[in-house]
N, C-alpha and C positions, 0 to 999 in steps of 0.2 A: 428451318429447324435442324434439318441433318448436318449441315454450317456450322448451326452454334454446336452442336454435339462434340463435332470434330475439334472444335476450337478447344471444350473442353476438357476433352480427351488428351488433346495434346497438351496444355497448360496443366494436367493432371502429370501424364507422363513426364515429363519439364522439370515436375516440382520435387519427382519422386527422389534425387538426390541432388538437391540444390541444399543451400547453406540458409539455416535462419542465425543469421549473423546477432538480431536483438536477444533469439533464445541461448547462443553464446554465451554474448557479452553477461546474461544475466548467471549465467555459469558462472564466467570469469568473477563475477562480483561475490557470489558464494564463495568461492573457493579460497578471496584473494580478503576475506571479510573479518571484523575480529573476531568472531565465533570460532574462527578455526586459525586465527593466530597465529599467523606465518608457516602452520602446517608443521610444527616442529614439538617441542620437549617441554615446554610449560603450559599451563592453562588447558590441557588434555587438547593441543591445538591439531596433533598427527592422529589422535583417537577419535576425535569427530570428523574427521575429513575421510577416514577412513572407512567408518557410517556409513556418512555421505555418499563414498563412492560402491558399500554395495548395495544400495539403493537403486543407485544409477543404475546397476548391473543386472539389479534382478529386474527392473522398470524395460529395462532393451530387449529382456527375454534371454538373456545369458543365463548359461548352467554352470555352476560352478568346475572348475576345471578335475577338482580331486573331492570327494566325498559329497557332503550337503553344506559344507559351507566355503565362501568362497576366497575365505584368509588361507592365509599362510604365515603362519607365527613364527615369529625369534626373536634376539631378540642382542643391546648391543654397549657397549660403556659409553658414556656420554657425558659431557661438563656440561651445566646449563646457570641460569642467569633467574630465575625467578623473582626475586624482590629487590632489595635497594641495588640503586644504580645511580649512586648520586657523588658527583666528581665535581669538586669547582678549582678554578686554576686563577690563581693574579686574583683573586676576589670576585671573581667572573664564574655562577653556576652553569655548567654546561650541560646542551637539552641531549639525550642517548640516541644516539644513530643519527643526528642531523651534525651536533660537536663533536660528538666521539664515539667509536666503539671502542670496546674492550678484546683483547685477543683473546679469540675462545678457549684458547688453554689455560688460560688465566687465574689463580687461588684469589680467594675473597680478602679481604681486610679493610680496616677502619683507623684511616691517622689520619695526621694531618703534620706535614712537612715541609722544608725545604730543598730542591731539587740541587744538590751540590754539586754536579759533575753534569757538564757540558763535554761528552763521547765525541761529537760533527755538530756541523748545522742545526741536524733536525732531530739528534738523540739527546735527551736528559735524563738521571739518573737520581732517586736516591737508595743510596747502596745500603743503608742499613734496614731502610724496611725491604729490598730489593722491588721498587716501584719505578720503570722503563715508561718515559711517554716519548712518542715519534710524533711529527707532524706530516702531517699528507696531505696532498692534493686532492686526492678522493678518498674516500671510507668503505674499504669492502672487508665484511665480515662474512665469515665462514662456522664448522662446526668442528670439534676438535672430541676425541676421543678418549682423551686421557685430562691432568690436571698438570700444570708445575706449579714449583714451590716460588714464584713471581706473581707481580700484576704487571700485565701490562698494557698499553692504552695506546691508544690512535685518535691525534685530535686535527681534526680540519685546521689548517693552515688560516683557514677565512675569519675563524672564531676567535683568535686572539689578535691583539695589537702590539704585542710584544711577548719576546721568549719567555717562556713560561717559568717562574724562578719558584711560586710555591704552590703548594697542590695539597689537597683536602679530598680524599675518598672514602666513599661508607658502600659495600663491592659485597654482596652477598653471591655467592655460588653454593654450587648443591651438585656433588658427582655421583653419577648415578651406572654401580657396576654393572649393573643388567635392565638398562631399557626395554619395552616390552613393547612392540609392533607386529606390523602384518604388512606382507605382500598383497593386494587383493587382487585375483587370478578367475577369470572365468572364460567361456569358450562355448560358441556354435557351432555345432556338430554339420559337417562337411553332408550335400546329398547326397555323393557320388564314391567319395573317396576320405570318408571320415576320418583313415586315420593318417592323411598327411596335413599337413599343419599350416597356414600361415599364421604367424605370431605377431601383435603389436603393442608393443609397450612403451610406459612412459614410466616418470618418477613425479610420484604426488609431495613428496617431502621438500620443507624448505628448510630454513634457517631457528625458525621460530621466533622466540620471545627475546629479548638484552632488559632485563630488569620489568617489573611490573606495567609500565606504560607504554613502552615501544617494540613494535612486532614488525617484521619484515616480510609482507605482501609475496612477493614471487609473481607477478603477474606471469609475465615472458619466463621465467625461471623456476615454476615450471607447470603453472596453471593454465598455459595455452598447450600445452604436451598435451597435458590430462583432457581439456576442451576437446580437442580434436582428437585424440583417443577415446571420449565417450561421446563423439558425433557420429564416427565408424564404428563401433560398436554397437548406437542405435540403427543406425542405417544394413549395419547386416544381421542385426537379429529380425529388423523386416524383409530382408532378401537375403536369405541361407544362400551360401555359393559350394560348388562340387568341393570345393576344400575343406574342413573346418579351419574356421579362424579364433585363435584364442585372443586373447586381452590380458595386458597385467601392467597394474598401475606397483611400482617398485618403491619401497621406500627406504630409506638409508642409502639415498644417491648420495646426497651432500658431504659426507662424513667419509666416503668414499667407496662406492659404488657396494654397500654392503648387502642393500637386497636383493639384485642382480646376480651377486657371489653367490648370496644362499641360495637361492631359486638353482642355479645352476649345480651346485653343490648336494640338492637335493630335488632333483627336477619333478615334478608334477605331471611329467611328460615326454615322452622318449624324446632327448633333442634329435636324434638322425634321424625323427619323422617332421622336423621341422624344414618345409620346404625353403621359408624365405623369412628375415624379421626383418623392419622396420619401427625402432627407435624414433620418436619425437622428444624433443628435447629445445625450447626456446622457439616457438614456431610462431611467436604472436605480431613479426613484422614482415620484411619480406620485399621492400623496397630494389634490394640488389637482388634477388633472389635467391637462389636456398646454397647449400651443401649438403654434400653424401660422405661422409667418410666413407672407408673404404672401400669406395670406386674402383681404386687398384686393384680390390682385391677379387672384384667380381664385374668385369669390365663386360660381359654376354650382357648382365643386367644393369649395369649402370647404361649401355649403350639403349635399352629398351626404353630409359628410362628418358634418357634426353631426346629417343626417337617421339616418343608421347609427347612430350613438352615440345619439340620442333615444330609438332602437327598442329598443336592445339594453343598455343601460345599462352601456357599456362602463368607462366613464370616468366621474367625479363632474362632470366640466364641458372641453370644449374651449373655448378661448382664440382669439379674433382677434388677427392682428398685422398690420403692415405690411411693409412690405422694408423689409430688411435685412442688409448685407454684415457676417452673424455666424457663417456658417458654410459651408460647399461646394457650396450650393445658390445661390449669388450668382452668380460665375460665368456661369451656366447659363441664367439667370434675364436675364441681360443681353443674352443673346444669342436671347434668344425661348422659351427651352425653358420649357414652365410645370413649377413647381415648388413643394413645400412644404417647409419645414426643422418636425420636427418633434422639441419636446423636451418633459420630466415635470417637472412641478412639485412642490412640498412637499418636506418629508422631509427630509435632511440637507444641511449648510451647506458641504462640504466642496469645496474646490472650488483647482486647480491650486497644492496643496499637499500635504504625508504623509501627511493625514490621510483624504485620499480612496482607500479602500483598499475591498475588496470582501467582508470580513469584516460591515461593517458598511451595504454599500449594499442593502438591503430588497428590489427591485426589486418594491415593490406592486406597480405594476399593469402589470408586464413582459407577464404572460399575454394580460389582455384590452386590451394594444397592440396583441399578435401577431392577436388574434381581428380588433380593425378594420380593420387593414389588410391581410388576406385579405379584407375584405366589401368594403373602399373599392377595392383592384384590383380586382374583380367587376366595378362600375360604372365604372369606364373601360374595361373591354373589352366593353363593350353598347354 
């Protein structure tokens, strides 16, 4: 009997930060679901996600960082794609985001034309509606801030069987001067040393919606950030450590790093009590193993950081990098706060397109992520 006790005692200890990789993936599948629709600017897809995540926050036992609630509002100009998105070329209707996107800066309109000016290769022209289509290799759309007085289109190379001579678009957009979001920001008060800070964050925003029917998933981009920022989140709101450690899921990465700016711009918290941040950003593979941007910058703790991984053979290999304004830890980074942006290498190619969906994103080595960076917070609070 005292056997089995010890057995599960220990299988108890074991478990207390191990990975439920199915309670993940079934994250992954919310977050990456049409309910919340690419996490972006149509179909209220940033507003539900948003919800979503202070649910999560209040569920972990997180206290809001600033007042009683756990947002932080602003808010930001945005061009978006809500309803028609219907393009046919050579008499060939094309499907949105598998044949074409559209450039998010893009004005709406409805003709139907001949493309008279062949630019190169793969630019055509018609110059009197000013309607620009490229042909690509790949399709990657982004989000765009402002409007021009063009359309202009990106059609997969695979989708036609010849240069595209005439083209038919019905293109509705909708610019919208003052987007209205929220940062969502919460934090576990430290037992020891409440008012120094570790800090981790992610960006829950993606792309959103390209016309009424196709949304853009973000698995890897940036639903495995958010995963793994609200697995450490629940895991330290059940073990308070001598630091407190905040959380903040950032939104208006895409568009370029605007929630990050504002957080910083109006902090929720003295940054020179922030000991250390750690950035997730694209963490749901991991095959080659990770990168640190700047490493350079903080080489005491990048070296801690590869000592933990040497020992424990978390990862196939950590990566040095430099600074870099590539993701929400720039910011931060400029203003003194030491930080790492931390993302997975190998694995799939999929990237701010359809195809990045969460069916198919692996998340190798999601687990013994979660395992280093409970060992590397250890050693910033010694």
């Amino acid at each position: 009997m005292r056997k089995l006790i010890l057995l599960l005692l220990f299988a108890l200890t074991a478990n207390v930060s191990a990975q439920d990789l199915p309670a993940t993936k079934k994250m992954m599948h919310k977050l990456t679901s049409k309910d919340f629709w690419g996490r972006g600017y149509t179909k209220n897809g940033m507003a539900r996600a948003a919800n979503y995540l202070c649910k999560q926050f209040k569920n972990a036992g997180l206290q809001p960082i600033a007042g009683n609630n756990f947002r932080q509002n602003f808010s930001y100009a945005v061009n978006t794609f809500p309803r028609k998105m219907d393009v046919t070329v050579n008499g060939k209707k094309l499907i949105p985001g598998k044949d074409f996107i559209i450039d998010p800066a893009s004005s709406g309109q409805k003709s139907a034309h001949i493309l008279e000016v062949q630019k190169d290769s793969v630019t055509f022209i018609a110059q009197k509606e000013r309607l620009i289509i490229t042909l690509k290799d790949k399709l990657t759309w982004d989000v765009a801030t402002k409007t021009e007085d063009y359309t202009a289109l990106q059609i997969n190379k695979k989708a036609l069987s010849k240069k595209p001579e005439t083209v038919s678009v019905n293109i509705e957009n909708v610019f919208i001067p003052e987007f209205k979001t929220s940062n969502i920001c919460g934090i576990i008060k430290g037992t020891r040393e409440p008012d120094s800070i570790l800090l981790i964050t992610a960006h829950y925003d993606h792309l959103g919606g390209m016309g009424n029917h196709t949304y853009f998933p973000g698995a890897n981009d940036n639903a495995s950030g958010i995963a793994m920022l609200l697995n450490l989140a629940k895991y330290y709101g059940a073990h308070p450590q001598p630091y407190s450690i905040a959380f903040i899921c950032f939104a208006g990465e895409e568009p370029g790093l605007l929630g990050s700016r504002y957080f910083t711009e109006h902090p929720l918290i003295p940054l020179n009590k922030v000991r250390f941040l750690i950035n997730v950003d694209m963490v749901g593979t991991g095959e080659k193993g990770i990168t640190a941007v700047n490493a350079t910058l903080y080489p005491k703790e990048f070296a801690a950081l590869k000592k933990l991984n040497d020992h424990k053979k978390y990862l196939p290999e950590i990566h040095s990098r430099g600074k870099a304004a590539n993701s929400d830890h720039y910011y931060f980074t400029e203003l003194g706060v030491p930080a790492f942006f931390i993302y997975t290498e190998g694995g799939i190619k999929a990237y701010h397109d359809v195809y990045d969906i969460e069916a198919t994103l692996p998340l190798t080595k999601f687990a013994d992520l979660f395992q280093l960076f409970l060992a590397f917070n250890k050693t910033l609070t010694q």
